[in-house]
TIROGU-670382 format. One record per atom (N, C-alpha, C): residue in one letter; x, y, z. Coordinates in steps of 0.001 Angstrom, whole numbers, plus 500000, padded with zeros to 6 digits. Layout:
% TIROGU-670382
aXYZ/...
END
This chain:
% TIROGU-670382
x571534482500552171/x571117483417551109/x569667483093550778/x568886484110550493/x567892483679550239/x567049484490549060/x566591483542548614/x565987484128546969/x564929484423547017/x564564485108546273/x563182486097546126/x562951486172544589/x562012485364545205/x560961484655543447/x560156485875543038/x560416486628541866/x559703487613541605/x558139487213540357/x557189487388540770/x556156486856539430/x556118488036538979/x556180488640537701/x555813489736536644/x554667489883537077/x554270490821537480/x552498491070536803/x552121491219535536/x550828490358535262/x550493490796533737/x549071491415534013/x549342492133532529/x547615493071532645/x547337492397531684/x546152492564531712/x545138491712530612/x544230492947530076/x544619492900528918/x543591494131528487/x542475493525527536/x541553493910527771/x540262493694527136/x539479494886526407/x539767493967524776/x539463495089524090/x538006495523523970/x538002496840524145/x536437497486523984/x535670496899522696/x534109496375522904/x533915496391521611/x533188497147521556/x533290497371520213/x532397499201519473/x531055498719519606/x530469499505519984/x529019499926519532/x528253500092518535/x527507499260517543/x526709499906516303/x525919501113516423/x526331501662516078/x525861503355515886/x524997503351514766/x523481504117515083/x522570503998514411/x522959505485513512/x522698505513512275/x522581505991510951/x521726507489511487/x521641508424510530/x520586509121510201/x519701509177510015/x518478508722510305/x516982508495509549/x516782507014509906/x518124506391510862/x517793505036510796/x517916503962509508/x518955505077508679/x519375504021507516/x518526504663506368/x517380504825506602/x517093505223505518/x517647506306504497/x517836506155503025/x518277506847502476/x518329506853501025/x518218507800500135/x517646507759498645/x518032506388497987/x519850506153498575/x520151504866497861/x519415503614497932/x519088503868499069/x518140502641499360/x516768502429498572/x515747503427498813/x514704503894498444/x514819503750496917/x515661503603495824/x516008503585494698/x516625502023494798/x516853501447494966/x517421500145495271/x515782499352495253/x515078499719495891/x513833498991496474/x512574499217495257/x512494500413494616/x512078500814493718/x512370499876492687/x513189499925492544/x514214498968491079/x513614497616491250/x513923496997492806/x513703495816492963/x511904495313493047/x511406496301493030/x509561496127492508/x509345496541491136/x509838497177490461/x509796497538489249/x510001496153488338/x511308495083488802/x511662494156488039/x510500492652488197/x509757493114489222/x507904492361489261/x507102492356488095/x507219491549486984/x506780492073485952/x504935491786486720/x505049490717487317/x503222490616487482/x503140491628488136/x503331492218489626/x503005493289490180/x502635494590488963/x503733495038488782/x503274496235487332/x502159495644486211/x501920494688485890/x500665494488484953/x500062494558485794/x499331493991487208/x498207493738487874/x498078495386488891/x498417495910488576/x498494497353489561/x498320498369488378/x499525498287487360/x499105499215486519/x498621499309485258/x498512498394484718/x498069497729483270/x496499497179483091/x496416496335484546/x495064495810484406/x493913497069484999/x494185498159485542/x493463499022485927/x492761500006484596/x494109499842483542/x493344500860482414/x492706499891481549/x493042498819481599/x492463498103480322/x490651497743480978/x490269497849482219/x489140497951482376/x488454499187482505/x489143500191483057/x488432501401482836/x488072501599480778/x489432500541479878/x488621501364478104/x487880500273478177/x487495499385478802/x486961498356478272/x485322498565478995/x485055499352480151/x483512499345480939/x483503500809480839/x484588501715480602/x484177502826480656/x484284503709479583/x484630503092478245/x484611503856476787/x484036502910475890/x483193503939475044/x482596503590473766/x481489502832474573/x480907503355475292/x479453502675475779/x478485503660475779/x476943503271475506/x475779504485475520/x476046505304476781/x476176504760478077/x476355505559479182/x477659506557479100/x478383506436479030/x480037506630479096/x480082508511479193/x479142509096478257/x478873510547478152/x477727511014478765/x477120510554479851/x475682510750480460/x476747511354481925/x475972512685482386/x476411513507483282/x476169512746484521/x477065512857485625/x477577512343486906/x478015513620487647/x477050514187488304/x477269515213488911/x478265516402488341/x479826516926488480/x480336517330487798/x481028516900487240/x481050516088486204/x481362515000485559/x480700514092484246/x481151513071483469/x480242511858483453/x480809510632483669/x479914509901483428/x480327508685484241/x481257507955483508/x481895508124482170/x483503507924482073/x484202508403483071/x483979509522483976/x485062509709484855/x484669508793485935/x483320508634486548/x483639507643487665/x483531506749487750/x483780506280486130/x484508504598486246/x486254504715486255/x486464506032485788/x487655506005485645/x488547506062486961/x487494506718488020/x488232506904489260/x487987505560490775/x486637504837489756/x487037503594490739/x488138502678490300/x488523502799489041/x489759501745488617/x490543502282489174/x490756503536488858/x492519504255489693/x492292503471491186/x491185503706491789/x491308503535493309/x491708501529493030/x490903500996491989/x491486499574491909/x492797499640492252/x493432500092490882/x494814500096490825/x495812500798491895/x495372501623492650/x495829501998494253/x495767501063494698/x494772500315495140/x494531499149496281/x495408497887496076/x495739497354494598/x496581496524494554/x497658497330494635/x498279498152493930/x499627498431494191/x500042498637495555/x499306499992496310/x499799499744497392/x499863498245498422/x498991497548497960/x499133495952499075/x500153495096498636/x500385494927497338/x501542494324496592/x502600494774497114/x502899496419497032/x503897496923497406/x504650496587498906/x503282496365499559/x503564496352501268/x504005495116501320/x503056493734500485/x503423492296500927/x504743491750500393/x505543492795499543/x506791492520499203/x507312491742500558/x507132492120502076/x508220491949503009/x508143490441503299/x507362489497502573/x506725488324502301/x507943487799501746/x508050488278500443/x509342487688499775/x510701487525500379/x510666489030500961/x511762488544501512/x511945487901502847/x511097487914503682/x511305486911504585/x511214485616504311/x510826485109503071/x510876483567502549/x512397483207502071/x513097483989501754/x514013484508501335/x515398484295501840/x514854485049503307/x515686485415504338/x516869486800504337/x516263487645503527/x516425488312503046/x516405489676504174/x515024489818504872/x514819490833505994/x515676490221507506/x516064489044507316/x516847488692508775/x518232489118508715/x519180488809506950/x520212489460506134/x520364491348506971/x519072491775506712/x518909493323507115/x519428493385508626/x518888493249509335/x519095492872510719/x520122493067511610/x521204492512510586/x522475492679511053/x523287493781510377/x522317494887509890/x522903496035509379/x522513497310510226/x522693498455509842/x522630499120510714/x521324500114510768/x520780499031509411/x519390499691509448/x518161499591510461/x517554501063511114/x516473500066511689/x515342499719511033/x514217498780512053/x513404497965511661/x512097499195511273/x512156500559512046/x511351501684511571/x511973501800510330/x512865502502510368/x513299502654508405/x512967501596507669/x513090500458507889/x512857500087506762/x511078499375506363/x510032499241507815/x509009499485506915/x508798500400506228/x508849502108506996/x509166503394506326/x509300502991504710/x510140502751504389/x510672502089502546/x509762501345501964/x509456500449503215/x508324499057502130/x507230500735501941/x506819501203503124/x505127501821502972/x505738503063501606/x506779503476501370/x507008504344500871/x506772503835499480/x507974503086499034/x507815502047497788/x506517501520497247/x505541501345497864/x504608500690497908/x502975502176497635/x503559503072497879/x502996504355498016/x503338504999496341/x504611504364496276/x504814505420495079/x504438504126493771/x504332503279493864/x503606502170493125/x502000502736493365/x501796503207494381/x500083503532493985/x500137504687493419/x500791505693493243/x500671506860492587/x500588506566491243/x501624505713490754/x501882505283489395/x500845504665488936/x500392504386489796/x498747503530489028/x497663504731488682/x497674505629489831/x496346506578489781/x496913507263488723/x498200507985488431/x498258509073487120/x497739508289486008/x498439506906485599/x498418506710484666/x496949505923484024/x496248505578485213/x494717505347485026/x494031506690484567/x494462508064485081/x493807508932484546/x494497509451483738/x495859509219482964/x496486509907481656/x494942509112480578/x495139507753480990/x494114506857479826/x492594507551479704/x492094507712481267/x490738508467481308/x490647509846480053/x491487510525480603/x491960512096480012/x491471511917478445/x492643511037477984/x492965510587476345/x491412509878476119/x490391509527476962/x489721508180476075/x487840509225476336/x487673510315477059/x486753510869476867/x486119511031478271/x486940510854479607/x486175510925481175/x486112512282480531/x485700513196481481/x485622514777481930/x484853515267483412/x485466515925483699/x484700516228485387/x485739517558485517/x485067518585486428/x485816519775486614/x487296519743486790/x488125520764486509/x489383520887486188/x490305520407487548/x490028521377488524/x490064521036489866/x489788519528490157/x489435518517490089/x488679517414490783/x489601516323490625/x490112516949489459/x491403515487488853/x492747515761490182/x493022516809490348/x493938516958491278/x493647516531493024/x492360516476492988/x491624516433494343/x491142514803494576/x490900514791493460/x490247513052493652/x491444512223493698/x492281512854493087/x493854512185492829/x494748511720494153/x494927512964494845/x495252513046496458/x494618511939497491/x492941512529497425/x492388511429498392/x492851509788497813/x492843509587496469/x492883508529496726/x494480507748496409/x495163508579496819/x496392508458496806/x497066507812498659/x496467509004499072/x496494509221500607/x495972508304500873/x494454507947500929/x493756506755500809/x494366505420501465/x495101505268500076/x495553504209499782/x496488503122500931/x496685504600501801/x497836504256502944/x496958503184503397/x495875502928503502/x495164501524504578/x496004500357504214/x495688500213502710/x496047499138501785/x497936498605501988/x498373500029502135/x499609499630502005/x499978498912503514/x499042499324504642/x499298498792505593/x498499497616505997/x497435497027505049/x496902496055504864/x498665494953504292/x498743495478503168/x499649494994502258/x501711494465503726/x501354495043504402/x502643494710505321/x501884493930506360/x500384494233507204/x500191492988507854/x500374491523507357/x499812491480505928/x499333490442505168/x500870490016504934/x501908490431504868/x503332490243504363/x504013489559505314/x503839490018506577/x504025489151507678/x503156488019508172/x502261488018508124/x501273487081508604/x501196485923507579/x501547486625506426/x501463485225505762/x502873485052504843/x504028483857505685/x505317484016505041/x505336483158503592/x505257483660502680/x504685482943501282/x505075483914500280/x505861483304499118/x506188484119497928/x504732484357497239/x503906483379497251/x502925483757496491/x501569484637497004/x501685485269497863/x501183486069499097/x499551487209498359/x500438487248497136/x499117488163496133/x498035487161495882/x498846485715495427/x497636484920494843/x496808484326496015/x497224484642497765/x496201484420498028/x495604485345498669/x496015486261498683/x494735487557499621/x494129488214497565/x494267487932496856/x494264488575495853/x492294488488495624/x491808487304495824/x490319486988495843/x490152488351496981/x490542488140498297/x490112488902499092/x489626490658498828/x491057491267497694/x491050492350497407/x489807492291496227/x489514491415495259/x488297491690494612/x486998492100494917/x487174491523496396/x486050491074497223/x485499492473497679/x487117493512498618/x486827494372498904/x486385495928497431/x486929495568497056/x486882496543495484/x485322496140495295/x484572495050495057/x483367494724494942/x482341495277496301/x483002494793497151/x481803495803498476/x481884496990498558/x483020497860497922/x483277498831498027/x482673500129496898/x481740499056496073/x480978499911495213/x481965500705493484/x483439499845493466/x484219500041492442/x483833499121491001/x483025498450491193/x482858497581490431/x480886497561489864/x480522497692490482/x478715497694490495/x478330498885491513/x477940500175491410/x477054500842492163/x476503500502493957/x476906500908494467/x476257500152495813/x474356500391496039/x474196501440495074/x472854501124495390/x471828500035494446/x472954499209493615/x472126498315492780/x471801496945493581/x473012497154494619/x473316495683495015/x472110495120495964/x471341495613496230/x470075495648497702/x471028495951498799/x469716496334499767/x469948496543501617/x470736495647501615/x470963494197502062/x471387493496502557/x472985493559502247/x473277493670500982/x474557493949500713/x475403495309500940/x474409496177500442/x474809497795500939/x475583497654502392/x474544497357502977/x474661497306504684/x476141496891505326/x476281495234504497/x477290494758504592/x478642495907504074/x478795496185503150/x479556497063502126/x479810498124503496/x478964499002504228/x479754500007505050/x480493499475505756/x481187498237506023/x481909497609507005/x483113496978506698/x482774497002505109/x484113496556504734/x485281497942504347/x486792497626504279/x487916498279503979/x487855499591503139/x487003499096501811/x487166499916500673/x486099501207500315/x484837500903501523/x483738501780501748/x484042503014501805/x484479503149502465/x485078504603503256/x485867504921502202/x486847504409501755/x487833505206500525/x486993505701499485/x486089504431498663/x484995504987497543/x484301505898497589/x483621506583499069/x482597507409499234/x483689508614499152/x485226508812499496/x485555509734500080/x486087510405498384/x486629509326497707/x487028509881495992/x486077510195495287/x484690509534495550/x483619509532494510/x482836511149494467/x482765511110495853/x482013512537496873/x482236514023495883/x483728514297495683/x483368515036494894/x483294515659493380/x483304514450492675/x482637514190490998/x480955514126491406/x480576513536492538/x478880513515492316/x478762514710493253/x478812515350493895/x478575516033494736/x477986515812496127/x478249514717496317/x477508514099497527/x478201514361498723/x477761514306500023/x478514514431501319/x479008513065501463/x480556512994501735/x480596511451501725/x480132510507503610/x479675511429503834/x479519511522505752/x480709510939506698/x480035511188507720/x480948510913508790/x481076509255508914/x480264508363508108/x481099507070508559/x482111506840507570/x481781507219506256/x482919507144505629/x484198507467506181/x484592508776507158/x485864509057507098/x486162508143508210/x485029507485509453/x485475506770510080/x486103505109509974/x485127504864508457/x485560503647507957/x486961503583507769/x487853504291507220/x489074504692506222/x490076504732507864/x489465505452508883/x490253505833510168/x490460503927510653/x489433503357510971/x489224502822511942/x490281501319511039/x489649501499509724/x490725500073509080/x492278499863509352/x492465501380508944/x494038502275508954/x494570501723510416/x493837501757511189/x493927501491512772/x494372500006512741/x493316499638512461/x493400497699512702/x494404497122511827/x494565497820510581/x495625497086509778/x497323497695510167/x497112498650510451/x498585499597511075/x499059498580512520/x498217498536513161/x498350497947514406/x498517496051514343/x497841495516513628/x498085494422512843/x499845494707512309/x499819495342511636/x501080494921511398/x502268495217512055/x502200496193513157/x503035496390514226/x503054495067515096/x502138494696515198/x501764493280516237/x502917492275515331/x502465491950514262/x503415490933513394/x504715491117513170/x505242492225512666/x506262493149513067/x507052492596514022/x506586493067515407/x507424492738516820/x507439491091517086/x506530490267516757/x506566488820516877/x507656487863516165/x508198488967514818/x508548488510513915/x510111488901514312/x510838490094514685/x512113490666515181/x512311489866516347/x510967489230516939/x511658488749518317/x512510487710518400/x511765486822517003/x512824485609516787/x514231485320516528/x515060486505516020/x516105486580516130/x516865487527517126/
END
């Protein structure tokens, strides 16, 4: 007799694993965008130094002085002190806004993200957005104070000067995300913060560029904030703001956008 050893076959099943399926917009979405808002809002220094310290120097250099009512093309020059502070208060907010991604990578906070299903486009998208609508909040409310304290310049100009230097501002905010990556540090404002005086000062927001001499002028078309000042100022004085101005504003936008794409990808690679 002879036996016949039977072995069972077994199957081995191997379970599929799912796929993370990317979102709509890449995650982005109002909840979020309101989440992120909230979470810069509760910055008490960011909101004084973006929006508080911008008006208290426009009443303080630009009201109740002999000059303050002396005509500035269509304008007087209460308004274009009033509109280099707004552009102040743009330039920090939007860079504050951007170097938020500072915090949270000290944090560990943006690596947390990572493993969600957000992507890494959406969510600078949010920082530049957040950080955008922090500069708006600076420019209205620098010129609610102008309005109330005695600027004046054509009706039209407030809406126009408002835009450019709103739009503007985008360098800064993408200054504000290189600088966020490049430098992983909660305290990230206090140290590019000299830097931004620096540029606000070459940039003719602070002292006239034609008081400063050649030597400084010269310097001044090369820095960040050149190109933005000529392009808001241009039409309260009536001046052409020329063609290097718009190239200044292009070419920064460039180096700091691309800067922070560079830091960006160096920074995702590690995990």
């Amino acid at each position: 007799m002879s036996a016949t050893a039977s072995t069972p076959s077994t199957t081995s099943t191997v379970a599929a694993v799912p796929q993370r399926t990317v979102p709509p917009l890449g995650g982005f979405n109002a909840t979020l965008l309101r989440l992120e808002v909230r979470r810069m809002l509760r910055n008490r220094r960011t909101v004084i130094f973006s929006v508080v310290m911008p008006v208290l120097f426009f009443l303080i250099f630009g009201t109740g002085k002999s000059y303050s009512n002396q005509d500035a093309g269509h304008g007087n020059v209460a308004a274009f002190i009033m509109l280099s502070m707004a552009l102040y208060g743009a330039m920090l907010s939007t860079t504050g806004g951007g170097a938020m991604v500072a915090v949270e990578r000290s944090q560990g906070w943006s690596r947390q993200l990572r493993l969600t299903p957000l992507t890494s486009t959406a969510y600078i998208a949010v920082k530049v957005l957040v950080a955008m609508l922090l500069g708006a909040t600076s420019i209205v409310v620098t010129y609610a104070a102008g309005a109330l304290s005695g600027a004046h310049m054509d009706s039209q100009l407030w809406l126009e000067t408002g835009l450019i230097a709103w739009v503007g501002s985008l360098v800064f905010a993408a200054f504000g995300v290189f600088m966020g990556y490049l430098l992983p540090s909660e305290n990230v404002m206090q140290i590019i913060g000299p830097g931004l005086a620096l540029f606000a000062f070459l940039g003719g927001l602070f002292v006239p560029l034609d008081q400063m001499g050649h030597t400084f002028a010269t310097i001044a078309k090369l820095t960040p904030m050149y190109g933005l000042s000529q392009l808001v100022h241009s039409p309260l004085t009536g001046d052409s703001p020329g063609t290097a101005a718009v190239v200044n504003v292009l070419v920064w936008l460039a180096v700091f956008a691309g800067g922070a794409a560079w830091r960006f990808r160096r920074d995702t690679a590690r995990v």
